[in-house]
C-alpha positions as CSV (number, residue, x, y, z in Angstrom):
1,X,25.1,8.4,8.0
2,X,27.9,9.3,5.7
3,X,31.5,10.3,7.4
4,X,33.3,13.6,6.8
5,X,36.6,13.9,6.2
6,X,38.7,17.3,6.6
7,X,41.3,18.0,4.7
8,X,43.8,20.6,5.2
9,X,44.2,23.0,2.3
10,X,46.8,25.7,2.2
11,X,46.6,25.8,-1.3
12,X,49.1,23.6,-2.5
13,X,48.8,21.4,-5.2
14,X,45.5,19.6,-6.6
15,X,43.1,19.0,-3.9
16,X,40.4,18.2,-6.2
17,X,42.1,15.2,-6.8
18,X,42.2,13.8,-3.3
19,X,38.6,15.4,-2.6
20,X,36.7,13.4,-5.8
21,X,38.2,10.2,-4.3
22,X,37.1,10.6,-1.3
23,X,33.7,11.3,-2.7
24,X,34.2,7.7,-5.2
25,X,34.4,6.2,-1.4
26,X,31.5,7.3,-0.6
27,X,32.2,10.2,1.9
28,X,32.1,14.0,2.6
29,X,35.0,16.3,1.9
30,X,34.9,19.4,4.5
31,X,38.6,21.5,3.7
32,X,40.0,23.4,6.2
33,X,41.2,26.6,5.3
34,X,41.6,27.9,8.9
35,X,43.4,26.9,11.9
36,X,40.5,27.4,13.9
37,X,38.4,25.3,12.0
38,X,40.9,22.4,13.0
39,X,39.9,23.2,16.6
40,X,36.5,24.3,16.9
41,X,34.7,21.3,14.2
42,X,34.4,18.0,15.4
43,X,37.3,16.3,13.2
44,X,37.4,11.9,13.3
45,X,39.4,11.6,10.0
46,X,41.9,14.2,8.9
47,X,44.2,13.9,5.6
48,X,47.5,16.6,5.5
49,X,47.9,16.8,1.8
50,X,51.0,18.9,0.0
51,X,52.6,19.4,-3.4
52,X,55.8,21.3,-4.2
53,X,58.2,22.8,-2.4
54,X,58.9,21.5,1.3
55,X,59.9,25.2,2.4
56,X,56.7,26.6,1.0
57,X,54.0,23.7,2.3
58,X,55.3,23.8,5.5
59,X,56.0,27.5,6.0
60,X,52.4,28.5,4.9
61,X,51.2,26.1,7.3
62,X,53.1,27.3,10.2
63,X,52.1,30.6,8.8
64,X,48.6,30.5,9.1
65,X,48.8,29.1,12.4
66,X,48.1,25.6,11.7
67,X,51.3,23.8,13.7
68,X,49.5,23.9,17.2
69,X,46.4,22.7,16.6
70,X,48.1,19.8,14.2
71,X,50.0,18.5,17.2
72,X,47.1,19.0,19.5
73,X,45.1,16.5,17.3
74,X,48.5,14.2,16.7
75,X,48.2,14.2,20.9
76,X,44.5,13.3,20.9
77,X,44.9,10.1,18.8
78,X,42.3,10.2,16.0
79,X,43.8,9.3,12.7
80,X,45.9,11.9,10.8
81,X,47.3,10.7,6.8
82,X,50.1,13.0,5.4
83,X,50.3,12.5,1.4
84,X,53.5,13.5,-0.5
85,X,54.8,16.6,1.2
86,X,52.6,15.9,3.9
87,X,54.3,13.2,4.5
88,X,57.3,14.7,4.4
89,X,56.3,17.8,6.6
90,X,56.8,15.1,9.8
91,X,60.1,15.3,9.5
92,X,62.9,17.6,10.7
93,X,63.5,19.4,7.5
94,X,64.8,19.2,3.9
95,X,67.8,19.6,1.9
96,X,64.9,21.8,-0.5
97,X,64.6,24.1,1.8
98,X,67.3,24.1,4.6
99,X,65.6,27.6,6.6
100,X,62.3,25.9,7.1
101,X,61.1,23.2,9.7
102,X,58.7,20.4,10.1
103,X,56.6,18.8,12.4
104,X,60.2,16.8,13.9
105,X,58.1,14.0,14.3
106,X,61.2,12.1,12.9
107,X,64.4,13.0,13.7
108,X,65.4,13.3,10.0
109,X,66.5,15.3,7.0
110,X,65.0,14.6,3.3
111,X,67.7,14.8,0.2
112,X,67.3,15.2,-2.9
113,X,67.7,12.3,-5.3
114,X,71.1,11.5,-7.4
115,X,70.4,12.8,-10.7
116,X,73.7,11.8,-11.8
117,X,72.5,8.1,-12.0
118,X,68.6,8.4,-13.1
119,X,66.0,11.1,-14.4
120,X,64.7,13.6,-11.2
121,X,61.9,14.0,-10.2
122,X,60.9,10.6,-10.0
123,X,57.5,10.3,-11.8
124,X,56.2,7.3,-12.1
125,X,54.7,3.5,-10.9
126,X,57.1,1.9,-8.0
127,X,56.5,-0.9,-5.6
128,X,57.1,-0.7,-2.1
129,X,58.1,-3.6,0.6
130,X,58.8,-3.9,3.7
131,X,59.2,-6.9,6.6
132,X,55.4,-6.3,7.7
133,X,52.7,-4.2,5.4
134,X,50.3,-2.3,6.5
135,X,46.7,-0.2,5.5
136,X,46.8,-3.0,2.7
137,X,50.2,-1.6,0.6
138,X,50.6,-4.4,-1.2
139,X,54.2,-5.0,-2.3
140,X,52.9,-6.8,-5.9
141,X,50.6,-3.0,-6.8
142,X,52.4,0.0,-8.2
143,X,52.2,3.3,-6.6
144,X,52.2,7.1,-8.6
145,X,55.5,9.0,-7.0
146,X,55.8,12.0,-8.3
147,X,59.0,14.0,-5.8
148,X,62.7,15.3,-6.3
149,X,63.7,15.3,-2.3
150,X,62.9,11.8,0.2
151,X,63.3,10.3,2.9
152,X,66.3,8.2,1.8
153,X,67.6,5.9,3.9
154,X,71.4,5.2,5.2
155,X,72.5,1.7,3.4
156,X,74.0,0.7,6.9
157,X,70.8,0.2,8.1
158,X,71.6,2.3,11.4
159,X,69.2,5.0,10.9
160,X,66.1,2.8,10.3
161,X,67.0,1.2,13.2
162,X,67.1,4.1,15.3
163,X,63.3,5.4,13.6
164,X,62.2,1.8,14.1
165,X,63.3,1.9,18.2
166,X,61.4,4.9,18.7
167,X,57.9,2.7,17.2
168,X,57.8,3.6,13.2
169,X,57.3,0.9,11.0
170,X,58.1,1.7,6.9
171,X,57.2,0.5,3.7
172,X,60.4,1.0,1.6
173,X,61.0,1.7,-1.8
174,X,63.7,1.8,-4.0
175,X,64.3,4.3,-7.0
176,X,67.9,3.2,-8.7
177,X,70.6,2.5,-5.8
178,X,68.9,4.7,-3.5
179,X,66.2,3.3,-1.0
180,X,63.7,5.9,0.7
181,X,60.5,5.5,2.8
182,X,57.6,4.9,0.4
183,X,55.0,5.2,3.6
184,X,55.3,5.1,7.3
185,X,52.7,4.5,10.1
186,X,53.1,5.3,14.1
187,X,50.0,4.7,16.4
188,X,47.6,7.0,14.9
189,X,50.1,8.7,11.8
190,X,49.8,7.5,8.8
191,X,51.8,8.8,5.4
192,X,52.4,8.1,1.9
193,X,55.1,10.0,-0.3
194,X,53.3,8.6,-3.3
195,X,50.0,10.0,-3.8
196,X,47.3,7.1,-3.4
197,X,44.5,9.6,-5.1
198,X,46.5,9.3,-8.4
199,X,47.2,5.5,-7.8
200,X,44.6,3.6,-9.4
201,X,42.7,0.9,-7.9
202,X,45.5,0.2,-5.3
203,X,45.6,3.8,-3.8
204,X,42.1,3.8,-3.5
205,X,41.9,0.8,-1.6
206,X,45.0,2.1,0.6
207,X,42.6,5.6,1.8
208,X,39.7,3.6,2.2
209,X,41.9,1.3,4.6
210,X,43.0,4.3,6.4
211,X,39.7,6.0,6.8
212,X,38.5,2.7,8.2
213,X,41.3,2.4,10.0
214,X,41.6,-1.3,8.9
215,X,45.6,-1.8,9.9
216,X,46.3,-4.9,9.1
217,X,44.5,-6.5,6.3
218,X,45.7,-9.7,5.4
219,X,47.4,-10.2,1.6
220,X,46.8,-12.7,-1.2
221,X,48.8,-15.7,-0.9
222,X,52.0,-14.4,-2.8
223,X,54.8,-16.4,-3.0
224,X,58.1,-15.6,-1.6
225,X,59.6,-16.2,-5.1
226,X,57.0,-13.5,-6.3
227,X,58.3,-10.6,-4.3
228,X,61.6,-11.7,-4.2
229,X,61.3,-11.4,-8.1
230,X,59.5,-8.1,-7.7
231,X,62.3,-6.3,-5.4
232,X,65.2,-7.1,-7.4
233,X,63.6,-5.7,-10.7
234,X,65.2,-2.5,-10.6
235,X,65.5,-2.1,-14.5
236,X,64.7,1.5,-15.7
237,X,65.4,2.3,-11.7
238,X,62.4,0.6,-10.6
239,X,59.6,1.8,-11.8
240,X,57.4,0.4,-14.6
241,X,57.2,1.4,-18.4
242,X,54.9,4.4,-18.7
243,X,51.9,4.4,-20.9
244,X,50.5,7.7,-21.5
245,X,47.1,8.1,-23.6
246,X,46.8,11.6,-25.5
247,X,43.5,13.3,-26.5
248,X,43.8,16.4,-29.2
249,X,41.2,18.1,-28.1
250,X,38.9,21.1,-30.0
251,X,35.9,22.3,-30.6
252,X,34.0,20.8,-33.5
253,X,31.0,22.8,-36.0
254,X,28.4,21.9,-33.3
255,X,30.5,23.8,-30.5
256,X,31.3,20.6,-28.8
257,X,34.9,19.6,-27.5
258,X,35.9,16.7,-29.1
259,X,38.9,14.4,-29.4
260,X,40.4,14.6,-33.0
261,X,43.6,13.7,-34.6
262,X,44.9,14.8,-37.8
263,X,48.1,14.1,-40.3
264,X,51.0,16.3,-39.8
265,X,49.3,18.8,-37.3
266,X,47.1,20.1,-40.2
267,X,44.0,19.8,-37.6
268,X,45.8,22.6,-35.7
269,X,45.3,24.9,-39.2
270,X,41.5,24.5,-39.5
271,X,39.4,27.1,-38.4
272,X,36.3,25.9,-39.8
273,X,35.7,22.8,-38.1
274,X,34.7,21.2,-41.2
275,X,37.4,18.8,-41.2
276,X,37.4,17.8,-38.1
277,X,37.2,14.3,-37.4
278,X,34.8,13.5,-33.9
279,X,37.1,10.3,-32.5
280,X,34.5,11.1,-29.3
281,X,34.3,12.7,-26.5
282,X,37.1,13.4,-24.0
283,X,35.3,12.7,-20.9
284,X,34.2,9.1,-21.7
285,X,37.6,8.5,-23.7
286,X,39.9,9.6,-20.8
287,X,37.9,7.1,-18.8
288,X,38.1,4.3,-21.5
289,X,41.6,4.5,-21.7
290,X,41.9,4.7,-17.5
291,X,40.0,1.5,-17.3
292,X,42.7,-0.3,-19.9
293,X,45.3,0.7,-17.3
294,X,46.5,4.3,-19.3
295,X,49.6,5.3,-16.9
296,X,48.6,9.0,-17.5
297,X,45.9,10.7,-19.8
298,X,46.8,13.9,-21.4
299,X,44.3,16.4,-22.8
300,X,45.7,18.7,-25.4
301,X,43.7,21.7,-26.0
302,X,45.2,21.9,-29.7
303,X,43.1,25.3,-30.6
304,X,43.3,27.4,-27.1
305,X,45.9,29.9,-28.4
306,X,43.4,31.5,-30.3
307,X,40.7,31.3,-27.4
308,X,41.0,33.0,-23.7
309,X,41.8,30.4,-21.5
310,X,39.6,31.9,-18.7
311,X,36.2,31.5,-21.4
312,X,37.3,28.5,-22.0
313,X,35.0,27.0,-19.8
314,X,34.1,23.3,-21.5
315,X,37.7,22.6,-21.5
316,X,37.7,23.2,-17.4
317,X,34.5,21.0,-17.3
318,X,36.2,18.0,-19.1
319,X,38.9,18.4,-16.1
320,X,36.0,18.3,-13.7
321,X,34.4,15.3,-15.0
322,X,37.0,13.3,-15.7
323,X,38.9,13.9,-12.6
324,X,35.8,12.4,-10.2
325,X,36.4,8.2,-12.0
326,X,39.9,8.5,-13.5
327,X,42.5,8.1,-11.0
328,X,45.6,8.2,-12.5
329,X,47.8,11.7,-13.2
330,X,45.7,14.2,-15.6
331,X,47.9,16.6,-17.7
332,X,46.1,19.7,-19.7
333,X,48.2,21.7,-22.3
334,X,47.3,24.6,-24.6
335,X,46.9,28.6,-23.6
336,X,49.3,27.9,-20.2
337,X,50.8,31.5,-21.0
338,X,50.2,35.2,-19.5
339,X,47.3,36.8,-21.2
340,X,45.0,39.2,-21.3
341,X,41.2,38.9,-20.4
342,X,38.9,39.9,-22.5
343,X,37.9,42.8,-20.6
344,X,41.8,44.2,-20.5
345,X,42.4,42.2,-17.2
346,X,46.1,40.7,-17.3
347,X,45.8,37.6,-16.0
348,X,49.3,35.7,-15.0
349,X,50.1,32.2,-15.9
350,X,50.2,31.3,-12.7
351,X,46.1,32.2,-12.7
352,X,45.4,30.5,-15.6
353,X,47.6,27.2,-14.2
354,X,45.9,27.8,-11.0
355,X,42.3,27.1,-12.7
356,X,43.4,24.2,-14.2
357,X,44.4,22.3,-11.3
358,X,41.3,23.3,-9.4
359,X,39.8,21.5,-11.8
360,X,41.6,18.6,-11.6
361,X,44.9,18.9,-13.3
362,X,47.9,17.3,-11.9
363,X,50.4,19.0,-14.7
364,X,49.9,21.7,-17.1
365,X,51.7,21.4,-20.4
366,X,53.5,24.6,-21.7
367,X,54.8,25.2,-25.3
368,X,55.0,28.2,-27.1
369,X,55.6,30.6,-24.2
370,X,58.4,27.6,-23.5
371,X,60.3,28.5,-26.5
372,X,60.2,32.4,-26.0
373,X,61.1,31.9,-21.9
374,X,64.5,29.9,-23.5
375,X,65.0,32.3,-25.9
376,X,64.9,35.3,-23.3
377,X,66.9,33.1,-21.0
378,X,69.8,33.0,-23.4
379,X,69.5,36.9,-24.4
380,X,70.0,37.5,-20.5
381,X,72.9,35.6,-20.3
382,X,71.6,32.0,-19.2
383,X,69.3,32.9,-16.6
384,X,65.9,33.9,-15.6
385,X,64.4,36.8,-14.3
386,X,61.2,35.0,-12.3
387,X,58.7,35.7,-14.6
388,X,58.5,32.5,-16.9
389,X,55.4,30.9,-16.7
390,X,57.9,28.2,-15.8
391,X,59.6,29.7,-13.2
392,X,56.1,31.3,-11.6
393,X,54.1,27.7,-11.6
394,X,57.1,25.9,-10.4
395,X,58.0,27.9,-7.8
396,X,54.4,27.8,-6.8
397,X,53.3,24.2,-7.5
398,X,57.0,22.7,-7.9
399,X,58.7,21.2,-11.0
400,X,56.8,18.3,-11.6
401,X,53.6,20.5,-12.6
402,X,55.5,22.0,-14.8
403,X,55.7,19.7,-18.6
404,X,57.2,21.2,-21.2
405,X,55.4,20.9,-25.1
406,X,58.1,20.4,-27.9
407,X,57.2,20.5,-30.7
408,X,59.8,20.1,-33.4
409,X,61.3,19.8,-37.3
410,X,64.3,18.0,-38.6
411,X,66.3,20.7,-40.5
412,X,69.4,19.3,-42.6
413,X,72.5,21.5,-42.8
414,X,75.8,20.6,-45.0
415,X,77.7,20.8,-41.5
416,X,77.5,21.8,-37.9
417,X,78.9,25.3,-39.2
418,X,75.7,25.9,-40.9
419,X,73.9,26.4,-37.4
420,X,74.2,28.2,-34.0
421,X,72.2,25.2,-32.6
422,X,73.4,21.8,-31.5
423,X,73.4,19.3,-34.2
424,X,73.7,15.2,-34.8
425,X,74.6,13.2,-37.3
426,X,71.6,11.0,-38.6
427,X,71.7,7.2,-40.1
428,X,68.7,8.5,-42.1
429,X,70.6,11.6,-45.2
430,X,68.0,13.6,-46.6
431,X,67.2,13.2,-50.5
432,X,70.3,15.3,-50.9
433,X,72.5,12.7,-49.1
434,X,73.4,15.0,-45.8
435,X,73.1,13.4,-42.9
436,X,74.5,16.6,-40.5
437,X,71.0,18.0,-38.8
438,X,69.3,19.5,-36.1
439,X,65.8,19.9,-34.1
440,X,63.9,23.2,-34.9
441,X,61.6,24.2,-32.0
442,X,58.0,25.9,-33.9
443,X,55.4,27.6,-31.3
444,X,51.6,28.3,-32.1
445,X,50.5,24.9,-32.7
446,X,54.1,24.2,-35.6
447,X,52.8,27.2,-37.2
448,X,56.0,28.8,-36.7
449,X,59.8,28.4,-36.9
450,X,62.1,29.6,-34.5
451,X,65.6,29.6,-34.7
452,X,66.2,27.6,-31.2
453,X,67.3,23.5,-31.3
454,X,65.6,21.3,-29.0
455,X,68.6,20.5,-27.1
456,X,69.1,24.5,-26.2
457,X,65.3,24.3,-25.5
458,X,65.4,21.5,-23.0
459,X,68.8,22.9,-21.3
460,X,67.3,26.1,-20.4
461,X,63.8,24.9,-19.6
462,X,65.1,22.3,-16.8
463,X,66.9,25.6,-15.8
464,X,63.9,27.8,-15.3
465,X,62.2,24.6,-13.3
466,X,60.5,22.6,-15.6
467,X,60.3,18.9,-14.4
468,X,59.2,16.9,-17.6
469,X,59.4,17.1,-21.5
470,X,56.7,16.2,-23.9
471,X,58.8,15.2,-26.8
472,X,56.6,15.5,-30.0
473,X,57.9,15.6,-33.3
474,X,56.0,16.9,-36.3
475,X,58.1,14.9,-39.0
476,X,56.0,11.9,-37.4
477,X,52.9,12.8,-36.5
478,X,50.2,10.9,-38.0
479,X,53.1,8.7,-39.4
480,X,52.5,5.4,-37.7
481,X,55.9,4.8,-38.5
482,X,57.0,4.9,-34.7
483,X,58.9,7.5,-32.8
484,X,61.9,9.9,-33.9
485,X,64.4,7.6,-31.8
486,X,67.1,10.0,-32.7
487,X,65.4,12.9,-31.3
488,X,64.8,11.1,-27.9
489,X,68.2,10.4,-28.1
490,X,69.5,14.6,-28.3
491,X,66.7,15.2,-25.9
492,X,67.6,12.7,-23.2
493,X,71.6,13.9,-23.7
494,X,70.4,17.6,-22.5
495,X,68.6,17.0,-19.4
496,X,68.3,15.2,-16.2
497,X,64.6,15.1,-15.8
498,X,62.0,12.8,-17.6
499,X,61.2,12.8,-21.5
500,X,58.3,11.4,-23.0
501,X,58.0,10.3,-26.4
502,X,55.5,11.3,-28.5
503,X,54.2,11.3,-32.1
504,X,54.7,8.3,-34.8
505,X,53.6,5.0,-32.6
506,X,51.3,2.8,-34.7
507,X,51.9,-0.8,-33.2
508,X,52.6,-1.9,-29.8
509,X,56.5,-2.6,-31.2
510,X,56.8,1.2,-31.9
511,X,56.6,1.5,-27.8
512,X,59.3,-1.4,-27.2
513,X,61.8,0.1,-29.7
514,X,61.6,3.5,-27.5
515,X,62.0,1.8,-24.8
516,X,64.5,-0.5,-25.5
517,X,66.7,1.4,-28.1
518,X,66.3,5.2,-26.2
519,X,66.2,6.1,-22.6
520,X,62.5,7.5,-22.8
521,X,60.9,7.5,-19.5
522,X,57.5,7.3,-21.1
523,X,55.8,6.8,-24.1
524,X,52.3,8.5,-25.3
525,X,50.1,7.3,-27.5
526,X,46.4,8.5,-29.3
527,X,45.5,7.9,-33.3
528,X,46.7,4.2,-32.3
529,X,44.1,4.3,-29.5
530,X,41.6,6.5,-31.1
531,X,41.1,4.4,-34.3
532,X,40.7,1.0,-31.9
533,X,44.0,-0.6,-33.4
534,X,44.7,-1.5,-30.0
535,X,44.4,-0.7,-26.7
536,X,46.2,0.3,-23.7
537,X,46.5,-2.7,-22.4
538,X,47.3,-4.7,-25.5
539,X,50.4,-2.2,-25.7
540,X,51.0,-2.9,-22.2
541,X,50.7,-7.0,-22.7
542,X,53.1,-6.3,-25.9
543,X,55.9,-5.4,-23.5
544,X,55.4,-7.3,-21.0
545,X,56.0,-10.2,-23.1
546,X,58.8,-8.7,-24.4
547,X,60.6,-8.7,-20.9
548,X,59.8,-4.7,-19.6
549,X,58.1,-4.0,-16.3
550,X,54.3,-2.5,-17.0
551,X,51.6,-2.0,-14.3
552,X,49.1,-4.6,-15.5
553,X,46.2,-3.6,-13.1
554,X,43.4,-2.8,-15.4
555,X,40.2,-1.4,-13.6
């Protein structure tokens, strides 16, 4: 007979996510929408899962009357597993939201990590340790975090004393100088802050040794050298060297949604679908690419801003289908914007986001309605007035949904004069020997100019509540001549949350330079991919060899 597990759902983040990986394990999914279906169904296995803000996951639980009947099955001893902010709804509160309360199971506040010191949110592949592992973390696997605010622990070692008297054990982790709890188990709790659905091979392993309720399974035969080695790897702040894979994707003469790539975003300009070149299809690419260890896989719907994003059904179905066997993050960008249905219906973009992760987005990417949300930012004085798509979907789904889409052109003045916008001096002059330039933001696809620089872009984005930047460049796209290093460079100097690199890698050294010569915290990757010049993992081998940290677990 095949088990059911419930899962809470107070509609907060992607529960589609959790719910096709607990279907890959073989069991039912029954979500619990109502307090009183907590009580009244017989319940054996129940997961608390949460995305966002603290104040709003645990609010609308309280809300809907679900803290009772939460602690009534805490007190009965069947198995409960909090993921991310369900992790961090058992404690006291948050620094995120100081007027809201959790579960006070521990006696503890969450801060918010330095961002003074290292990119915030964290997102991205960490190890955890601890004196004694348990539900099978393994402290040689990497783990998806994806959070802003944690449990971070006291150096003197006083507080985790305390927790540790009163019968918690922890698996640690650390993310720059700051050490947090990575996952924490008491009699029948269990919790993750990383999210074990979007983990890999590893996560999966880790539910299905919860939902067994296997405690203590025994690890390989590691050597103490091996961990030791492992914990005190803290270059780029502990986490590995991400490795995302990009698929263009639009719809070809036959209809069909394909993966495409052209030169210099000309693919965006055709109509016709004549010239489109069919690299395959997304579904069974995104799934290659997963099982040659892709960090991320990122679907770009490179035609949607002509097309309603609510018809844009195949485009939902690819999210569907390639969210029930690829378990790593899933970003979709393209038509992430108000709009307006087709029979006069204004839809928000919160809607539109909203449909997206129901199908099994983790992040949606937003570009041109980026740009104009920065430009009205600046007209009203530096801030926003709460309508942003930025500011709606953060708010709702927190920043690190929320990936910003550049898409820029090097512009060369005779000096800074020349230019309201922030400008660099390049090692590279331009065939009239200036060297004084800046970054031109375009919207509709690089269509169109807009007089905005990439570093004003960035600064007002991360202060509407975006949480990542997509850093394409359109002076390298197609280019195989590796990334716009100078770009990542003006990008990284405006903001304290995670850039990606994008456009221009053609050889597994284009992704080591970034790396190595900028402070990317990522680097994407498709023609490379597409054409078969190498894979994921031969990009990933690449740099390991070359001395940087890279999950190496390939399914």
């Amino acid at each position: 007979m095949v088990q059911t597990v419930h899962v809470i759902d107070v509609e907060s983040g992607n529960l589609q996510s959790l719910t096709n990986a607990l279907h890959f394990l073989g069991y039912n999914v029954q979500l619990v929408r109502s307090h009183t279906e907590l009580v009244t169904s017989e319940v054996e296995r129940l997961i608390l899962p949460g995305v966002g803000n603290y104040g709003h996951f645990v609010d609308n639980l309280f809300s809907r009357g679900f803290e009772t009947p939460i602690r009534q099955y805490i007190a009965s001893g069947k198995p409960l597993m909090g993921i991310c902010v369900g992790l961090q709804a058992m404690f006291a509160g948050s620094e995120e939201s100081p007027a809201s309360s959790g579960f006070k199971q521990l006696d503890m506040h969450l801060s918010k990590f330095n961002d003074a010191e290292k990119p915030v949110p964290e997102i991205g592949w960490n190890s955890v340790f601890a004196d004694k592992l348990f539900f099978g973390l393994d402290p040689l696997k990497r783990y998806y975090f994806v959070h802003s605010f944690a449990a971070i622990l006291d150096p003197s070692g006083k507080q985790e004393q305390v927790l540790k008297s009163q019968g918690w054990e922890f698996a640690k982790a650390k993310y720059g100088t700051e050490t947090f709890i990575a996952a924490m188990c008491k009699d029948n709790i269990f919790a993750t802050q990383f999210h074990p659905e979007k983990s890999g091979k590893a996560g999966l392993q880790v539910i299905e040794n919860f939902l067994k309720q296997d405690r203590n399974i025994p690890l390989p035969e590691y050597t103490q050298e091996q961990i030791k080695c492992l914990q005190n790897d803290y270059s780029n702040y502990g986490l590995t060297r991400r490795i995302i894979a990009c698929l263009d994707v639009r719809t070809n003469d036959q209809g069909d949604l394909v993966v495409t790539k052209g030169d210099q975003y000309d693919v965006r300009e055709k109509t016709d679908g004549k010239d489109v070149r069919n690299l395959g299809k997304p579904v069974q690419l995104a799934q290659k690419y997963y099982e040659q260890g892709a960090d991320e896989v990122t679907f770009l719907n490179i035609t949607s801003f002509r097309d309603c994003p609510l018809r844009d059904t195949p485009m939902l179905e690819v999210l569907r289908q390639a969210a029930k066997t690829v378990f790593v993050p899933l970003t979709v960008g393209g038509g992430i914007k108000d709009i307006v249905d087709t029979d006069g219906t204004k839809v928000p973009a919160l809607e539109v986001a909203s449909l997206y992760f129901k199908s099994g987005a983790d992040k949606v990417s937003i570009g041109t309605d980026a740009v104009l949300a920065a430009e009205k930012y600046y007209a009203m004085g530096g801030k926003g007035d709460g309508t942003s798509p930025i500011e709606t979907i953060s708010k709702a789904y927190g920043a690190q949904a929320v990936v910003i889409s550049v898409d820029p052109k090097r512009v060369y003045v005779n000096s800074p004069a020349d230019t309201k916008n922030k400008t660099f001096q390049s090692k590279f002059p331009d065939t009239e020997g200036r060297t004084w330039c800046w970054n031109q933001c375009t919207i509709k696809g690089g269509r169109e100019s807009r007089d905005m620089g990439v570093y004003e872009l960035i600064k007002a984005c991360e202060a509407l509540g975006a949480g990542e930047i997509l850093l394409n460049c359109i002076d390298k796209d197609g280019s195989n001549s590796g990334y716009d290093l100078e770009l990542i460079d003006q990008a990284k100097s405006a903001c304290s949350i995670p850039v990606i690199a994008s456009s221009g890698a053609g050889t597994p050294a284009h992704f080591e330079e970034a790396f190595t010569k900028t402070k990317a915290d990522a680097c994407l990757g498709a023609g490379l991919f597409h054409r078969g010049d190498y894979t994921v993992y031969d990009v990933k081998e690449y740099l390991l060899e070359h001395g940087l940290k890279v999950r190496m677990d390939k399914e």
